[in-house]
C-alpha positions as CSV (number, residue, x, y, z in Angstrom):
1,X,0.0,0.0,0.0
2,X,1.9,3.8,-0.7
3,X,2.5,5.7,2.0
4,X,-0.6,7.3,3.8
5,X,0.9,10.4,3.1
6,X,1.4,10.3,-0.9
7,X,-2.0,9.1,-1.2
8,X,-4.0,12.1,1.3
9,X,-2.2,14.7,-0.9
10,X,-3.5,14.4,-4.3
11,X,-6.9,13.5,-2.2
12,X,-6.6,17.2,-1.1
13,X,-5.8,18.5,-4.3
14,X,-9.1,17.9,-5.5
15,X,-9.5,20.9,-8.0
16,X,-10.8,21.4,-11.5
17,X,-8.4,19.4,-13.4
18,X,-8.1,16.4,-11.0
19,X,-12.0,15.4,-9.1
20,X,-15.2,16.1,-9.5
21,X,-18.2,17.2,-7.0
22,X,-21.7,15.8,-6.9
23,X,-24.5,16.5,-4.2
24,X,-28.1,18.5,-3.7
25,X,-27.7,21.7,-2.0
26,X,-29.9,24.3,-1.5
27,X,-33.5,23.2,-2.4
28,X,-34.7,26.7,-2.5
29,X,-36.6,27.9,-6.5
30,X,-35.2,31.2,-6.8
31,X,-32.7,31.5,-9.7
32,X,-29.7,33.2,-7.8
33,X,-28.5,34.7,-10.9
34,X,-25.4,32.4,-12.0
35,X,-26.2,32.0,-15.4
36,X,-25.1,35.6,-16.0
37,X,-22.0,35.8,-14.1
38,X,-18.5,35.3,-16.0
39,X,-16.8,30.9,-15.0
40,X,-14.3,32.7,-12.5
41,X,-17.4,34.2,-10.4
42,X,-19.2,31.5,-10.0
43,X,-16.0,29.5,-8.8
44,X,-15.7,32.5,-6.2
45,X,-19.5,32.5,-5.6
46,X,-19.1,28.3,-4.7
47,X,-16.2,28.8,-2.5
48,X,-18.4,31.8,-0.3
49,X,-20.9,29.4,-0.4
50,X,-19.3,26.6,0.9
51,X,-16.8,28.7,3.3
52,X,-20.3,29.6,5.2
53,X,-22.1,26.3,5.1
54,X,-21.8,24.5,9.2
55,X,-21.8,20.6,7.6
56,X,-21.5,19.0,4.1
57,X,-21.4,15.4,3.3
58,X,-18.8,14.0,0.8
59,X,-19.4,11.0,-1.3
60,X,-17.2,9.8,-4.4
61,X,-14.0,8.3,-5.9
62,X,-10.4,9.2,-7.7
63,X,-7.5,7.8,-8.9
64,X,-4.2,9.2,-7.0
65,X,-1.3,7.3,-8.2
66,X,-3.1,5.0,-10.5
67,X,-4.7,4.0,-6.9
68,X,-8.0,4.2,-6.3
69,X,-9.4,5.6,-3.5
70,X,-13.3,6.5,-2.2
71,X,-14.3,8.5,0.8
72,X,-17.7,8.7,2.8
73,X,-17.5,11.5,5.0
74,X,-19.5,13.9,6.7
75,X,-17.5,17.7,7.5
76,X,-18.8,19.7,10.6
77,X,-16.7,23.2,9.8
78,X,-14.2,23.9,12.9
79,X,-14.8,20.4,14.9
80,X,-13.8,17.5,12.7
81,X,-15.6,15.1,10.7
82,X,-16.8,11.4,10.6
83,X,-17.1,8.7,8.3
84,X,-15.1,6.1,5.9
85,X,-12.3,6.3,3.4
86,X,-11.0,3.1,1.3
87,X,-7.5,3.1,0.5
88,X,-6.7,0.4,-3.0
89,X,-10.3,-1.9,-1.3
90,X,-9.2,-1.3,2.1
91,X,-11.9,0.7,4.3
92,X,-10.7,3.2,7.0
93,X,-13.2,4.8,9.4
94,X,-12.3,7.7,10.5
95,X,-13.2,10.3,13.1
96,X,-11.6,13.7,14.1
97,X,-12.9,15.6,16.8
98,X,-11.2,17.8,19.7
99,X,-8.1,18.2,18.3
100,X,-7.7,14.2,17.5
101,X,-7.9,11.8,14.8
102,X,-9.3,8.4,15.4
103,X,-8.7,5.5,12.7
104,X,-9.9,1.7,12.7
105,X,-9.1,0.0,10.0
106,X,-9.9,-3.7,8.3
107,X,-8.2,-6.4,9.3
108,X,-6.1,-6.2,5.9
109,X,-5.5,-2.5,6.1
110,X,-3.6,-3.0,9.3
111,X,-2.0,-6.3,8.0
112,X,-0.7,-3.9,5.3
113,X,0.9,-1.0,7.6
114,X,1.8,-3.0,10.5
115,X,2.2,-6.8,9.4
116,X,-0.3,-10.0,10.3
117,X,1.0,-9.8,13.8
118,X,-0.2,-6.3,14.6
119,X,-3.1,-6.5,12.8
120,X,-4.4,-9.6,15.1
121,X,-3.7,-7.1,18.1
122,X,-5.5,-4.0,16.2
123,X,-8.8,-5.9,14.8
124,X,-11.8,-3.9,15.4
125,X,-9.8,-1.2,17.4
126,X,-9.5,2.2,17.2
127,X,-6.2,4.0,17.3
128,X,-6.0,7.6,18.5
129,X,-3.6,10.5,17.5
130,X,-3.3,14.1,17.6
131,X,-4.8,15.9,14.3
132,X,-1.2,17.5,14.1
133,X,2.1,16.4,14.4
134,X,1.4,12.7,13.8
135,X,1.2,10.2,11.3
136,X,-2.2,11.1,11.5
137,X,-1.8,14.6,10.3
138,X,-2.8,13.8,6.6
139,X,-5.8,12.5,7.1
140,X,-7.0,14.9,9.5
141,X,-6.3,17.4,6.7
142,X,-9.1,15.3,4.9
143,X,-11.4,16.4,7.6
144,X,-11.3,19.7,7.8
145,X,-13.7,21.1,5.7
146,X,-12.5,24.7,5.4
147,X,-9.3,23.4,4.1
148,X,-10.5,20.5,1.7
149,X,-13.0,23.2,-0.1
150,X,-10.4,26.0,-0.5
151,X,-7.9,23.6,-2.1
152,X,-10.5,22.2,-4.1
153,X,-11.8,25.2,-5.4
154,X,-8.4,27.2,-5.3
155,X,-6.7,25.9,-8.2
156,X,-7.4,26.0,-11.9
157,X,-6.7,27.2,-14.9
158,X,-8.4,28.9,-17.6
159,X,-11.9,28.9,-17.1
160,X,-15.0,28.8,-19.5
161,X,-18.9,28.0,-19.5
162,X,-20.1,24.7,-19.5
163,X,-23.6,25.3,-19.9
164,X,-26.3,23.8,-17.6
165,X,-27.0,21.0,-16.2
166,X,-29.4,18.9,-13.5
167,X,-27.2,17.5,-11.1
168,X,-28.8,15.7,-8.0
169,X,-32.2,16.8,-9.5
170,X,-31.1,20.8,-8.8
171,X,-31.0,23.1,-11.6
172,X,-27.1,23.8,-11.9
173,X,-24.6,25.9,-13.6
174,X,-21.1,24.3,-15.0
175,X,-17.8,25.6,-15.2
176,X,-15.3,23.8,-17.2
177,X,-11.6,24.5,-16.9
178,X,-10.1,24.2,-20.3
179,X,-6.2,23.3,-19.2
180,X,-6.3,20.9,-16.8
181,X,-10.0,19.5,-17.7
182,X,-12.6,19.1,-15.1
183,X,-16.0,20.6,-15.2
184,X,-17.4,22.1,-11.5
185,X,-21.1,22.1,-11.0
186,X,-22.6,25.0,-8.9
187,X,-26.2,25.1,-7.7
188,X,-28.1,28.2,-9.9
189,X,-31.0,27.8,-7.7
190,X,-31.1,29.3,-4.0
191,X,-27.3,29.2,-2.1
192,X,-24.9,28.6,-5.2
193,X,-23.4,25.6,-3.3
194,X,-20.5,23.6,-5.4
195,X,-22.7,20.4,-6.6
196,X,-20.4,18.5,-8.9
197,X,-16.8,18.4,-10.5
198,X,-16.5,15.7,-13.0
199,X,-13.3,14.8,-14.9
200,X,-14.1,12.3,-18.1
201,X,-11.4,10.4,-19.3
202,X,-9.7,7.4,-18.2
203,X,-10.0,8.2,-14.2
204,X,-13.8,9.5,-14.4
205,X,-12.8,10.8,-11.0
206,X,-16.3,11.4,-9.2
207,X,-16.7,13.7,-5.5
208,X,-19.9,14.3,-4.6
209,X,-21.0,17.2,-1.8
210,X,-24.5,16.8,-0.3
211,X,-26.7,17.5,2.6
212,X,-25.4,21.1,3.4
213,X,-26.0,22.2,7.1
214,X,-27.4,19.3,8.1
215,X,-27.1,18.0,11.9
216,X,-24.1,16.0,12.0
217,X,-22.9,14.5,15.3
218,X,-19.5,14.2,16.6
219,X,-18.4,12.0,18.9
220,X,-15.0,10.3,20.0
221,X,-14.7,6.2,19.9
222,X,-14.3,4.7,23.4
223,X,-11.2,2.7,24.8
224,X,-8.8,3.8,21.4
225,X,-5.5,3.0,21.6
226,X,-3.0,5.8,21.4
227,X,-0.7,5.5,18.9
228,X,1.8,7.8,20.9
229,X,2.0,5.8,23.7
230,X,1.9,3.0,21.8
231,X,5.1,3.6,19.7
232,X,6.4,4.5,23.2
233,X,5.6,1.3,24.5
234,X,3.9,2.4,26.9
């Protein structure tokens, strides 16, 4: 399996030219008056958006390092986040809240970092580490929503229309960025939410955000090990 490291950064660099984003949004009728504005301020009107929004859930799957990789996660902007990443068929669950991460993974996920011994130990534990600092760190980074929708929406090249579109059953407005591919989807009705970026080709990388500002709850897994005190031997 790479290194948890090489594969959470590409995850993070979910822009225009490498992911795309999928979801409902606002359900509200009124035309918020996209269709007018020029590609590069409806990418700016997607990131206000989503900067404000409390919660968003992410569904979807890319290729990072000819590796594929899905996530299932629910964002609370400022506390953390819960939910389920697979790494190459491997499933993670993952939850970050009050300044820690907590990870339990399969049986093979830890057989593949840690070795058949280990992962006898670890089955159906959690492990515990701070967000930063730690081998954690990365995927804490994939749980922050503030920081996975600015680098998502932060980089990209030239930009043009893409027409529109009905994405989740919501009226939507696209956004194509012509040099590194990638079309963006942004909600044209009520709050103009980011609903999809899509990248055809050979990855058909696919992220979907849903369920804005919905009640999401946090809350840390009992009896985890910690990983600092483990490799402490303590």
């Amino acid at each position: 399996m790479p290194n948890i490291r090489s594969i959470t950064r590409p995850l993070l660099g979910l822009t225009l030219s490498a992911a795309l984003l999928a979801g409902c949004g606002s359900s509200s009728p009124s035309d918020n008056g996209l269709a007018s504005k020029t590609p590069e301020e409806i990418v700016d009107a997607a990131k206000a958006a989503a900067a404000g929004a409390s919660t968003v859930h992410i569904a979807g799957s890319i290729v990072a390092q000819g590796k594929p990789i899905s996530l299932n996660m629910e964002l609370v902007s400022g506390k953390g986040a819960t939910g389920q990443i697979t790494l190459e068929g491997n499933a993670v669950d993952i939850v970050a809240v009050e300044h820690s991460v907590y990870i339990k993974g399969s049986t093979a996920f830890y057989t593949r970092i840690a070795g058949p011994a280990a992962a006898q130990l670890l089955q159906g534990k959690w492990l515990k580490a701070p967000s930063a600092g730690s081998e954690f760190a990365a995927f804490a980074q994939l749980t922050n929503l503030t920081t996975l929708i600015d680098t998502s929406l932060s980089s990209h090249g030239t930009l043009a229309h893409a027409g529109t579109a009905t994405i989740g059953g919501q009226p939507a407005v696209g956004v194509t960025d012509t040099s590194k591919g990638g079309t963006l989807y942004v909600a044209s009705t009520g709050t103009a939410y980011p609903l999809e970026i899509t990248k055809g080709g050979a990855s058909s990388d696919k992220i979907t955000f849903d369920r804005w500002n919905q009640p999401v709850t946090l809350t840390a897994p009992t009896n985890a090990i910690n990983i600092n005190q483990l490799q402490a031997g303590h």
